[in-house]
C-alpha positions as CSV (number, residue, x, y, z in Angstrom):
1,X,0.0,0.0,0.0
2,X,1.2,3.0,-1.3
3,X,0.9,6.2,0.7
4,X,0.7,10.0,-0.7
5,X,1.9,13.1,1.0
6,X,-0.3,15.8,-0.4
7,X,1.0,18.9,-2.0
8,X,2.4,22.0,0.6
9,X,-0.5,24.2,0.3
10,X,0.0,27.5,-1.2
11,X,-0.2,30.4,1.1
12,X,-4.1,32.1,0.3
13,X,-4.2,35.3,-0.8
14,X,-5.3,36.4,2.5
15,X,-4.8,40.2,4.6
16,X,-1.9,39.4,6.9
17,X,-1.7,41.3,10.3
18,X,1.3,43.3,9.3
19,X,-0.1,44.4,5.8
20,X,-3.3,45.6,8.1
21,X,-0.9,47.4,9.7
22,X,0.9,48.9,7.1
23,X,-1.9,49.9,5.2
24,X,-3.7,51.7,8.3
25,X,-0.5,53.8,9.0
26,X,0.6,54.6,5.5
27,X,-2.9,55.3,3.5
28,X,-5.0,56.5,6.9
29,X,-2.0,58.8,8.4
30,X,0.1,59.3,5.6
31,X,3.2,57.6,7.9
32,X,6.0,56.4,6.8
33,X,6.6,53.0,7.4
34,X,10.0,50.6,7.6
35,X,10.2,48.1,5.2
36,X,9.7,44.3,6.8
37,X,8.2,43.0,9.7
38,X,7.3,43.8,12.4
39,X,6.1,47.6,11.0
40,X,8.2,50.1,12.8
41,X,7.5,54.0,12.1
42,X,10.8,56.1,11.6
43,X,11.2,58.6,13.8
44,X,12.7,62.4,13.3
45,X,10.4,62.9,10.2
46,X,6.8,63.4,11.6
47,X,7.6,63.0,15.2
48,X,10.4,61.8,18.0
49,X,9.1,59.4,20.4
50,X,9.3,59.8,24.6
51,X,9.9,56.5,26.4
52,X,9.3,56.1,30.4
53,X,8.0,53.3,32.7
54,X,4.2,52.6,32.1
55,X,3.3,53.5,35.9
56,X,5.2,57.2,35.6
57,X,3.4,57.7,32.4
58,X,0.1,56.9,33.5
59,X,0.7,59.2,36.4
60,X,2.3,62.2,34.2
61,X,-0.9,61.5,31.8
62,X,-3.1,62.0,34.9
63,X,-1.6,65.8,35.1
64,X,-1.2,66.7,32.1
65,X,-4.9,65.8,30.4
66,X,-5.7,65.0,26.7
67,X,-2.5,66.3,24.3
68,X,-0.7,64.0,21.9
69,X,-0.9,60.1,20.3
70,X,0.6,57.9,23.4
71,X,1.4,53.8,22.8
72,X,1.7,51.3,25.5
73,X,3.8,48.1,25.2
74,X,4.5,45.8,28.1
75,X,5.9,47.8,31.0
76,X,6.5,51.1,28.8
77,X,5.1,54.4,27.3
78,X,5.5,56.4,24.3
79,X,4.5,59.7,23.9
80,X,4.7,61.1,20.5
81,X,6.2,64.6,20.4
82,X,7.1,66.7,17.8
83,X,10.2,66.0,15.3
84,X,13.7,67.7,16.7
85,X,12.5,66.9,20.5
86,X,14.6,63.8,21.2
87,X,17.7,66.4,20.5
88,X,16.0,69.0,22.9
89,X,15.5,66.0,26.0
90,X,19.6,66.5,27.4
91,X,19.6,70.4,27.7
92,X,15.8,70.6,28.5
93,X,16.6,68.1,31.2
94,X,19.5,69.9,32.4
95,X,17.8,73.1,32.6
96,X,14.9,71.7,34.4
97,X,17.8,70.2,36.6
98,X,17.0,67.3,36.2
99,X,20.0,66.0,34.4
100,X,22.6,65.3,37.2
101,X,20.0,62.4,37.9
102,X,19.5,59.3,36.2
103,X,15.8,58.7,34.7
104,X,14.3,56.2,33.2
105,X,13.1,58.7,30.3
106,X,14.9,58.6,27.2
107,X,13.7,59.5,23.9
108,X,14.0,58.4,20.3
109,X,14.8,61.0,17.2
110,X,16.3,61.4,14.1
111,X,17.5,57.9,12.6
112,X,15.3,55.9,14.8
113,X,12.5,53.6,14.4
114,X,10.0,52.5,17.4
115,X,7.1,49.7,16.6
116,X,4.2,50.5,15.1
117,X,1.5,50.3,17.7
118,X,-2.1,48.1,16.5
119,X,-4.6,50.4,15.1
120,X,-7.4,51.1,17.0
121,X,-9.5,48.1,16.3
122,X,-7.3,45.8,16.1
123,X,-5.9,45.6,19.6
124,X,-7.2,43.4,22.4
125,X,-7.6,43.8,25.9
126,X,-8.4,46.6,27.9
127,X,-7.8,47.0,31.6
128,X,-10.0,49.6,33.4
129,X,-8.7,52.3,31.0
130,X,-5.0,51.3,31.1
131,X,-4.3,49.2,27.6
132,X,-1.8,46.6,27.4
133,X,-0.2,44.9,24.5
134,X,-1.9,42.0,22.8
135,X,1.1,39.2,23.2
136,X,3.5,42.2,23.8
137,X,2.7,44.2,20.8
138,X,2.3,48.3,21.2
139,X,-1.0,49.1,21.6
140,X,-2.5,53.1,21.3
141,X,-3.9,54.6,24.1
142,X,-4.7,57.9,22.2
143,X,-4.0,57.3,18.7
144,X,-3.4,59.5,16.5
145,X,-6.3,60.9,14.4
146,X,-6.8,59.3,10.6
147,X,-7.5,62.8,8.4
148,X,-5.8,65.3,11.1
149,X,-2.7,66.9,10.9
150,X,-1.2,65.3,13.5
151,X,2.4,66.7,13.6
152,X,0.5,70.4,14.6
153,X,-0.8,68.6,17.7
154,X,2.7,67.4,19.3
155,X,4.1,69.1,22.0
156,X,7.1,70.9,20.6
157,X,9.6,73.6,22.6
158,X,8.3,76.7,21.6
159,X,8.1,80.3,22.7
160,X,4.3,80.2,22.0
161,X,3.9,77.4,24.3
162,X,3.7,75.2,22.9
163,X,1.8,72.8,20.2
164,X,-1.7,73.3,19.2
165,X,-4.8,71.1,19.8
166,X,-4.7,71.0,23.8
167,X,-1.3,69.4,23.4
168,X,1.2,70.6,26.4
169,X,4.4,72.3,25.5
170,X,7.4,70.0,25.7
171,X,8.8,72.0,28.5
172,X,5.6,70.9,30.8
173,X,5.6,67.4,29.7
174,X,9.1,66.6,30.0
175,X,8.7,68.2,33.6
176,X,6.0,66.1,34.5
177,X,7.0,62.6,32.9
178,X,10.8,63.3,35.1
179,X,8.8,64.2,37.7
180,X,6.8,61.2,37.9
181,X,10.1,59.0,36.7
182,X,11.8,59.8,40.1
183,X,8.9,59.9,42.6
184,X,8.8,55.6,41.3
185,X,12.4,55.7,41.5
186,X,11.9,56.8,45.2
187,X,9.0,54.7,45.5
188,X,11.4,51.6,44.7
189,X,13.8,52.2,47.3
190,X,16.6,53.2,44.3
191,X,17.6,56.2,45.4
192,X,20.4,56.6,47.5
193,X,20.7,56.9,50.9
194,X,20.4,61.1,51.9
195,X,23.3,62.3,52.9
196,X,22.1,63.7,56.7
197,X,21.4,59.7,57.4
């Protein structure tokens, strides 16, 4: 008896995730994408992204109200901000004097790439307001807007204060995501001893 192994079958002309993806970003926003997968966005075009902790960002969002696109994945936030402001974080930091200490804020610019978070629609699993990645993938918490000019909307240093639509200047939110990034520094017993102890 003679038995037959059929045929490999032909992958179907299906929608993959990533061309979902791809398609929202680069047709809905106008966004650049980078070729392969996963789809990353380049950064220092349209926008830099700020990274911190999850918890400090949820806590800076608290103070800071509605403003620009933010992504969660895993343990981490982004908050988009306007193109140039990943140069800006070292002198704004050190002028806020914050920069003799080390953060857990860091920022990515010009040459950079970050992951493209799910569109709306396509991510799973909420958590009493606080989104988190389906099987680790960014996820938006306030996505960016298909149709609106979304680099206007950024927070961006300026002497006008700022970025339009609501967004905060970048001045306030860098403030208030190193503000928040030390108080769970403190809050995790990884700050040094004070010096009167």
């Amino acid at each position: 008896m003679v038995s037959t192994v059929p045929f490999p079958r032909r992958p179907s002309d299906a929608v993959r995730p990533d061309d979902t993806v791809r398609h929202w970003y680069e047709n809905e926003l106008g966004w650049a994408t980078v070729p392969g997968t996963p789809v990353y966005l380049p950064t220092g075009l349209r926008f830099d992204v700020l990274e911190v902790p999850a918890e400090a960002g949820y806590a800076a969002l608290r103070h800071l109200g509605p403003g620009s696109p933010v992504a969660v994945r895993a343990d981490r936030m982004r908050v988009f901000v306007a193109a140039g402001s990943a140069e800006e974080l070292p002198g704004l930091l050190d002028w806020l004097e914050w920069g003799s200490l080390t953060l857990d804020l860091g920022a990515t610019g010009s040459g950079g790439r970050v992951e493209a978070p799910l569109p709306p629609g396509l991510a799973r699993g909420a958590d009493r307001g606080r989104v988190t990645g389906s099987q680790g993938a960014a996820v938006w918490l306030r996505p960016p807007e298909p149709g609106c000019e979304v680099e206007s909307s950024l927070p961006t240093l300026s002497a006008l204060g700022g970025g339009g639509g609501g967004a905060p200047d970048l001045v306030r939110l860098v403030e208030t995501m190193a503000s928040e990034c030390h108080r769970i520094r403190l809050r995790h017993g990884c700050a040094q001893p004070l010096a009167f102890s």
